[in-house]
N, C-alpha and C positions, 0 to 999 in steps of 0.2 A: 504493500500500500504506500511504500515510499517516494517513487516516483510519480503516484498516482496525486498524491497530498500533494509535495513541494509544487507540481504544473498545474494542480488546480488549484490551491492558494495563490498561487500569482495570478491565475486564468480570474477566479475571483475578485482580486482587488482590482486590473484591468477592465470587468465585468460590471462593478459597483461604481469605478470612479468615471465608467463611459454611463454608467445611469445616471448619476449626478448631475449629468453634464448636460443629457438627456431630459433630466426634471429639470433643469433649469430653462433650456427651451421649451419644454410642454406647457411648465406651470408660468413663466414670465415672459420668456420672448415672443413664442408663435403670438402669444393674446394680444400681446399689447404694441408687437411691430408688425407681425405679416396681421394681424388680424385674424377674428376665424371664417371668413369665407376664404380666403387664401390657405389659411391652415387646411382646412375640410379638404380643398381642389389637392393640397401636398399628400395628406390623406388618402384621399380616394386612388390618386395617379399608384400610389407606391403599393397600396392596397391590392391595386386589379394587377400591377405587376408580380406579384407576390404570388397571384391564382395561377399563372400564367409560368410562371420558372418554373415550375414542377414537369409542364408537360414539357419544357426545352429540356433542361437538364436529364430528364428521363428516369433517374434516378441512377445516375452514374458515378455520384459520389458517397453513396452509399455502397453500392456496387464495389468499389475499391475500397474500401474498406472491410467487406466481407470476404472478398478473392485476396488481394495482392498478400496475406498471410499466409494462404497455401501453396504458393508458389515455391519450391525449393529451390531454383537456379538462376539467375539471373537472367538466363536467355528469357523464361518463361514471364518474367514479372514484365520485359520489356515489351514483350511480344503482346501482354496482357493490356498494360499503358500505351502503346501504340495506336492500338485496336479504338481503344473505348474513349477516348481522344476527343474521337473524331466524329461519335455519336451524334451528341447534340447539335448539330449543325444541319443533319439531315433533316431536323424537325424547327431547327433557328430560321434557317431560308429560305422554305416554303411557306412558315407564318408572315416574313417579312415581305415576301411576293405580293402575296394578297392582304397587304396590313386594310388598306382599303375596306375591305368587308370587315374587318373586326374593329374599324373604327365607326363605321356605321351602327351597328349591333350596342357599342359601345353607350355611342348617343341615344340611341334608340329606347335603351333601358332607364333613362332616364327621367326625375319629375320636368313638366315643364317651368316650377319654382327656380328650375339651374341650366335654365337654353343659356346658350354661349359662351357659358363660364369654363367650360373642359375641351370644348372642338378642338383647340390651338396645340393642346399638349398630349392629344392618344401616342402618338408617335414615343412621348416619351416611357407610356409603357412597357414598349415591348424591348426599345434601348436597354432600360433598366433590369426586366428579364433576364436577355441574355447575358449580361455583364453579372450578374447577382448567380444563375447558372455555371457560369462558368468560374465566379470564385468560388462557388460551393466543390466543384471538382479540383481546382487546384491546392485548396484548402484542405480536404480528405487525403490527398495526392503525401501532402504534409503529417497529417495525424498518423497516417500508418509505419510513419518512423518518428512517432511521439514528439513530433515540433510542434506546439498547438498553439503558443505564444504569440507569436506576432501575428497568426491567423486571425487569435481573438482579437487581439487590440485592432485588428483593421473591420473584424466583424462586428465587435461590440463597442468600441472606441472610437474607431475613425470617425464613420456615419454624423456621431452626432458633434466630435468636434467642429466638423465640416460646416454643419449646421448653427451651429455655434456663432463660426467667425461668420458666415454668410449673411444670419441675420441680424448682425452687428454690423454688415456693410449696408444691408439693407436702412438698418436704420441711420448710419452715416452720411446714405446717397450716393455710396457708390456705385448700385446698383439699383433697379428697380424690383419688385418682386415677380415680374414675367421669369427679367437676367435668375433671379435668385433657382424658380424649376431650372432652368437649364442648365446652369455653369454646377447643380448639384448633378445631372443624370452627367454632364462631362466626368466630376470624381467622382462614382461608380466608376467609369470606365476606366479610370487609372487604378483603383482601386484592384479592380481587377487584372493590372497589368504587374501591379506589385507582389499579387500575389502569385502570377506564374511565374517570373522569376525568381522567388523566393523557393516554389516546387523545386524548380528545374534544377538552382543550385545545389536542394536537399538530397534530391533524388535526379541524376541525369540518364535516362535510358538513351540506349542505341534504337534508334528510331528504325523499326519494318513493321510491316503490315502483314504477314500475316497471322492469321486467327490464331488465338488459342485455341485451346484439342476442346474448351469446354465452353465452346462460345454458344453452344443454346442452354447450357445453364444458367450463363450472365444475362446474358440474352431474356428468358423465364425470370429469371431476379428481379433484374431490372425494371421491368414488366410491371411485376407483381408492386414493388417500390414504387415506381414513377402514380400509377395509380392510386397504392396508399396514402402517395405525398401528396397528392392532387387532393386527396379529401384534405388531411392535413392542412392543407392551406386552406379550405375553404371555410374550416372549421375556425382558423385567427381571423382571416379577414373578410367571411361571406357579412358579416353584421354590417362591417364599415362602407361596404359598397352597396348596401341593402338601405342604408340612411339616406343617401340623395338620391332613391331613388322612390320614396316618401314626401321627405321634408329639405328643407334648403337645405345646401351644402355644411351650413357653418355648424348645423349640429353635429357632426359627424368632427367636426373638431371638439364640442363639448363631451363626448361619447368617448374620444379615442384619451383623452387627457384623462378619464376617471380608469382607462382599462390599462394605460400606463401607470398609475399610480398603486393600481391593486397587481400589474404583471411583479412589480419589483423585485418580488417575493423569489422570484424563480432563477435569480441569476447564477445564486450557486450550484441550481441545475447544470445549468448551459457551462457553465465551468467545467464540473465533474463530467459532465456530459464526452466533452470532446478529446479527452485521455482515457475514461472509461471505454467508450466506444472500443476502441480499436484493441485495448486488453480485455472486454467482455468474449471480440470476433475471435483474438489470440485463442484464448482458452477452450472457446468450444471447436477451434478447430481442430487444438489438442485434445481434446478433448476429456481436459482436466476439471474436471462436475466440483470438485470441492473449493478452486478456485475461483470459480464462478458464482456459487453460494457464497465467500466471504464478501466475494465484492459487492453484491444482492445484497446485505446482512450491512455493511459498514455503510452502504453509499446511502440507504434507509436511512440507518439512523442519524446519520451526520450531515444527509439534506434537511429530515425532519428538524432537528436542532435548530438550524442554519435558517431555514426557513420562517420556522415557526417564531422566531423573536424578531424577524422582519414583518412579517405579520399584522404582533401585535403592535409594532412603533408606527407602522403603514396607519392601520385603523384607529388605534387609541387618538390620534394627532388630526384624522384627518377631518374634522369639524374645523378645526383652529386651518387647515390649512385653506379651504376650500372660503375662508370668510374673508383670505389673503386676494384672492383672484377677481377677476372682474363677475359682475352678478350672472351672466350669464352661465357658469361654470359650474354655479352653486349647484346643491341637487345632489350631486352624485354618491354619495357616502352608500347607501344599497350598494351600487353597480360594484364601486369597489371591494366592499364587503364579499358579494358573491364570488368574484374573480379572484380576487387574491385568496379566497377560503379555498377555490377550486383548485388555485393552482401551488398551494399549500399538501393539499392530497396528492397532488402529480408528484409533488417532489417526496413524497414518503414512500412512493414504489422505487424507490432509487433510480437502478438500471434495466428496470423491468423491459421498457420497453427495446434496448440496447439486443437482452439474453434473445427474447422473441424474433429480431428483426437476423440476428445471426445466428440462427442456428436451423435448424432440420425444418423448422414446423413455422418459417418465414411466410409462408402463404395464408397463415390467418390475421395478417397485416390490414390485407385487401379487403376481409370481410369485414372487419373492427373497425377497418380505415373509412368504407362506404358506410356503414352503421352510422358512424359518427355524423359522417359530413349530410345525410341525410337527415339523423337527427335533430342537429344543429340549425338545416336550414328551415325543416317543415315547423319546428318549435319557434324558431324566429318568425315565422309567417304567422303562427296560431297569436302569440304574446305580443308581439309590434304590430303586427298589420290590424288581425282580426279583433284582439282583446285590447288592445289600442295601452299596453302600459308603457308604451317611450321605452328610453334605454334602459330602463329599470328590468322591460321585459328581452332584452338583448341579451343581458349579463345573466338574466334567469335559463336562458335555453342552452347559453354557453356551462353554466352550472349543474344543471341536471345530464348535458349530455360527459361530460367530463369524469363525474361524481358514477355513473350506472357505467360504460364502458373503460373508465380504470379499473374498476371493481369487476368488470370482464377479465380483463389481462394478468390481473392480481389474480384470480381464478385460472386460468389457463394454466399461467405458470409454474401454479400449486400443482394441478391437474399432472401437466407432460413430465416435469423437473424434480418433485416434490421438493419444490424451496419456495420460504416463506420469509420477507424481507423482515419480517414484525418480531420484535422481541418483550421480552419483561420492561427493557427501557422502555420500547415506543409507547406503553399504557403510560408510563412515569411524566411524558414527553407531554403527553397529549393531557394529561389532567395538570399539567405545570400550564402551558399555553390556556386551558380553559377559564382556570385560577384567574391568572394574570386579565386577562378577557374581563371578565366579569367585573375584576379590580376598578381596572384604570379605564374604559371603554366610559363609562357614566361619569366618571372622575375628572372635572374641570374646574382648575385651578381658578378660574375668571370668576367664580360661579360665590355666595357668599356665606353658603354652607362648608365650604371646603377653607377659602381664604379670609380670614377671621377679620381681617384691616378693612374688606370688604374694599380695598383698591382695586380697578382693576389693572391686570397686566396682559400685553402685548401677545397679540396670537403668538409670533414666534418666540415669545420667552417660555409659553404656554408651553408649547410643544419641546424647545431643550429641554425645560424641566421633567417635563415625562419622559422625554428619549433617554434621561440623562440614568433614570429611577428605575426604570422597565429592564433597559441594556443591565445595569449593575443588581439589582436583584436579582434579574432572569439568568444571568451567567454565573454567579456565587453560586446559587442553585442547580443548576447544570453541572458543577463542576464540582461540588459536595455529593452529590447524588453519583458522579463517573458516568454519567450516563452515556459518554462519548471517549472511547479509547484516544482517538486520534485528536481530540480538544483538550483533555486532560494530558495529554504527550508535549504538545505543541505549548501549551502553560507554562509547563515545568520546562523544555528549552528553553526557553523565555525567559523565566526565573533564572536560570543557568548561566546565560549570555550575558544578562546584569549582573548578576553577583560576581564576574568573572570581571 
């Protein structure tokens, strides 16, 4: 678990200080410089690109990361990389032939509350696509000789530095906010040039074409993959693209701003996620069952931890936060709620979904994967459209579908595996987090039951002061309890490196 920890502690702290960077545009710049009918248009663009990379990419960066381990010789792995290269392009050139018909389509699906405001920039969907496509390939290309580091900073960091300085030119005039879509889909496309250089240096193959001996296996994989992905996307961003095609664009910025605030929770996923990966594919290639149960068993409980005290600082806070932003933003505290509870649970299956996608029984991706994205959309049709509860009923369809097919997968893998992520901690875990919940959720310092002077203080002192109360109780706790082998290790270095 040593190299697994050291790349994901760093993958994490680049993962956290790229959200930061990220709340600070969500929650201050989009609002108050591009606006949110700008913001909604940046939304929607990246959104419908996002649906759309799964059927380019194919699922080819998963793909190499399930294969390029069992390759023994070098001939083979190049022979493998070669090949699958050059995939995505068969289906990037033909979209782009005919972009014409999926810009129409495009419009088409829209309310007429947002004629004119997207015709100018469909073009920059499919830009976006491919370039987003093809870092996901070269970025796997990397994982499979555990370099994940700069992958992430460019996956989870660049993005929104980018955005950062962009809408700081915006607001300087150096740009207008048309310049600001464009000159962001231009980095994308550097974005992804850094990254195949970065492959090519890690890993340089002898370039031939021909096939591998097992190219309708990858072939079938892939398949099976690019389709699960395709629900997968539909399932983060069918909502956002489902909003202007309701109500004006700019809701769909107030919508994505509470489902970033509740996503936070998850990054220490996406960390572990991308060194896990490739030692989950490792082991079951080897197919070492007990190595694969520890990582099932550590990565539970050490997202659950991880998770769980972002959670509570997300939700206990986010009154005081939400009183910070302009009025139109207000509201959202449900949405959050749901989303971050949901994506709270995602992260307490550890690597479940990692074991499933590599191994024997990879074909029940597609059924889980269409499950899902059916789910998602008809439930959003029933609770937005028909039951008319706004984005409150968004965050509710994304929550039930989440909450019934994890708790599929978490079955299955019991089922095929017999391994069960959950231990005696994770009850400890989960009645610490409820505790906490209950505590400080009601608990506002503003309020004249609680602050005896009956002064009031400043939303954001509001919120230090809990973050400050929550983080150091919740962790004393955690850490008297052991509930986490590799938090209580990491302590005690810590202790070690000072005292020394």
């Amino acid at each position: 678990m040593g190299i697994i920890f050291k790349q994901s502690f760093r993958n994490t702290i680049v993962i956290y200080f790229g959200f930061i960077i990220g709340a600070v545009n969500a929650i201050a710049f989009y609002p108050n410089i591009l606006k949110e009918e700008y913001h909604g248009l940046v939304t929607f663009l990246l959104s419908a690109s996002n649906l759309i990379m799964p059927l380019i990419a194919f699922g080819i960066h998963n793909t190499i990361v399930k294969f390029f381990t069992s390759y023994k010789t070098k001939e083979e792995k190049d022979r493998f990389l070669s090949s699958i290269i050059i995939f995505p392009l068969f289906i990037a050139l033909p979209i782009g032939f005919f972009w014409d018909a999926f810009h129409e389509f495009i419009i088409s699906r829209l309310s007429p509350k947002n004629d004119g405001k997207v015709e100018d920039y469909t073009l920059v969907i499919y830009i976006v696509a491919v370039s987003c496509a093809y870092f996901e390939v070269f970025y796997s290309w990397s994982k499979v000789h555990l370099q994940t580091v700069l992958g992430n900073i460019l996956k989870e960091f660049y993005n929104r530095a980018v955005v950062f300085v962009l809408l700081i030119a915006v607001f300087l005039g150096f740009i207008n906010k048309s310049e600001f879509i464009y000159t962001l889909t231009g980095f994308y496309i550097f974005r992804t040039l850094i990254m195949m250089f970065f492959a090519f240096k890690t890993y340089s193959p002898k370039f031939n074409f021909k096939l591998p001996v097992n190219i309708k296996e990858i072939l079938k994989y892939s398949a099976y993959v690019f389709l699960a992905g395709s629900a997968g996307a539909v399932i983060i961003d069918i909502d956002k693209l489902m909003i202007p095609g309701k109500e004006a664009i700019k809701v769909a910025s107030y919508y994505t701003v509470a489902v970033y605030i509740g996503s936070f929770i998850e990054a220490p996923g996406r960390a572990l996620a991308q060194i896990l990966q490739p030692l989950t594919s490792k082991s079951l290639n080897e197919n070492n069952v007990n190595e694969v149960e520890s990582l099932y068993k550590k990565s539970s409980i050490n997202l659950l931890v991880i998770s769980g005290l972002f959670f509570l600082l997300v939700n206990c806070s986010i009154s005081e936060l939400f009183k910070m932003m302009p009025e139109g933003y207000a509201g959202g505290e449900l949405v959050v709620l749901m989303i971050s509870f949901a994506k709270m649970y995602t992260m307490s299956l550890g690597n479940n979904r990692d074991i499933i996608n590599n191994s024997k029984f990879y074909r029940m991706i597609l059924p889980i994967g269409l499950g899902m994205a059916l789910s998602v959309y008809f439930l959003n049709k029933l609770f937005y459209y028909e039951m008319d509860f706004g984005t409150n009923g968004l965050a509710l369809a994304t929550l039930i579908t989440l909450l019934v097919f994890n708790s599929v997968k978490l079955w299955f893998v019991k089922a095929k595996f017999d391994m069960n992520p959950y231990t005696k901690e994770t009850t400890k875990i989960f009645i610490i987090i409820i505790g906490f919940f209950g505590l400080f959720y009601f608990w506002n310092f503003t309020t004249p039951e609680i602050y005896i002077s009956k002064l009031p203080i400043h939303n954001l002192i509001n919120i230090i002061i809990k973050s400050i109360l929550i983080t150091g109780l919740y962790l004393f706790i955690v850490l008297k309890l052991k509930i986490s082998d590799q938090l209580n290790f990491l302590v005690r270095k810590v202790k070690d490196k000072v005292v020394k």
